[in-house]
C-alpha positions as CSV (number, residue, x, y, z in Angstrom):
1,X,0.0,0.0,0.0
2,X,1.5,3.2,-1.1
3,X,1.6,6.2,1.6
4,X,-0.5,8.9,1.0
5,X,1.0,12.3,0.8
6,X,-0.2,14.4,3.5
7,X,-1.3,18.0,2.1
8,X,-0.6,21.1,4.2
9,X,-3.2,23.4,5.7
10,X,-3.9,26.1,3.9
11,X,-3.7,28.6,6.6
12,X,-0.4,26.6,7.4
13,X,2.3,28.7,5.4
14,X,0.7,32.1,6.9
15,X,0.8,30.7,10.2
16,X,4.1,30.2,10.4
17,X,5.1,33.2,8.6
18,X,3.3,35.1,11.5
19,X,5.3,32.5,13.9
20,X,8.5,33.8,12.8
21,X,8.1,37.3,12.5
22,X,6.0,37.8,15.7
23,X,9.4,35.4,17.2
24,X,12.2,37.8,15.5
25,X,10.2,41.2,16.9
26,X,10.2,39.7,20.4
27,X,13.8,38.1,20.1
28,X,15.1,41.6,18.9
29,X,12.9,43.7,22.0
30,X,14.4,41.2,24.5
31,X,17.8,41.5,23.5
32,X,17.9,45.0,22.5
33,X,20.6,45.9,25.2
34,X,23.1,43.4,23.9
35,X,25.5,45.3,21.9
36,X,25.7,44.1,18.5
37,X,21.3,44.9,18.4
38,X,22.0,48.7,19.9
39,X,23.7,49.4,16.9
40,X,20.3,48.7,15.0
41,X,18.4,51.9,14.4
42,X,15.3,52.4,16.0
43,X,13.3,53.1,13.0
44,X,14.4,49.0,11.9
45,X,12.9,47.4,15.4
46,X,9.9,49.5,14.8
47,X,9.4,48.4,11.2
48,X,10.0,45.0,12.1
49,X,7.5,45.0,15.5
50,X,4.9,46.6,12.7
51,X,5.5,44.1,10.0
52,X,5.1,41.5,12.8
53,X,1.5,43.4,14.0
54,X,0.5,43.8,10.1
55,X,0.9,39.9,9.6
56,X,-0.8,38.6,13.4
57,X,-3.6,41.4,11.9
58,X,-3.9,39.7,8.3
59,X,-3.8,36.5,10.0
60,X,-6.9,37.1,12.6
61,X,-8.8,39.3,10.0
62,X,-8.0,37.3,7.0
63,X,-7.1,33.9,7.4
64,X,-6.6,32.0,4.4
65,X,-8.6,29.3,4.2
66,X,-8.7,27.9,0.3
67,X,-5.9,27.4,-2.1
């Protein structure tokens, strides 16, 4: 009997793209007082914590649902 290929969500790929941005904006606010991340510019964290907002928004408001 041949395995069947297991398809994906389709909210899957949006999902985790919220995962990892939503991850990086709170990795980069937790460790802003390490050197190396007080050289980033304020204006970058703030795009970044936006960005993440924007896709956790698109997510809840928008989920995608069909291919």
């Amino acid at each position: 009997m041949v395995a069947q290929r297991r398809r994906p969500r389709p909210a899957q790929k949006q999902q985790l793209r919220c995962a990892v941005v939503c991850g990086l904006a709170l990795l980069l606010w937790g460790f802003r007082w390490l050197w190396p991340l007080q050289w980033l510019p304020g204006w970058l964290l703030l795009l970044i914590i936006v960005w993440a907002f924007l896709e956790l928004a698109a997510l809840l408001l928008i989920p995608r649902r069909w291919r």
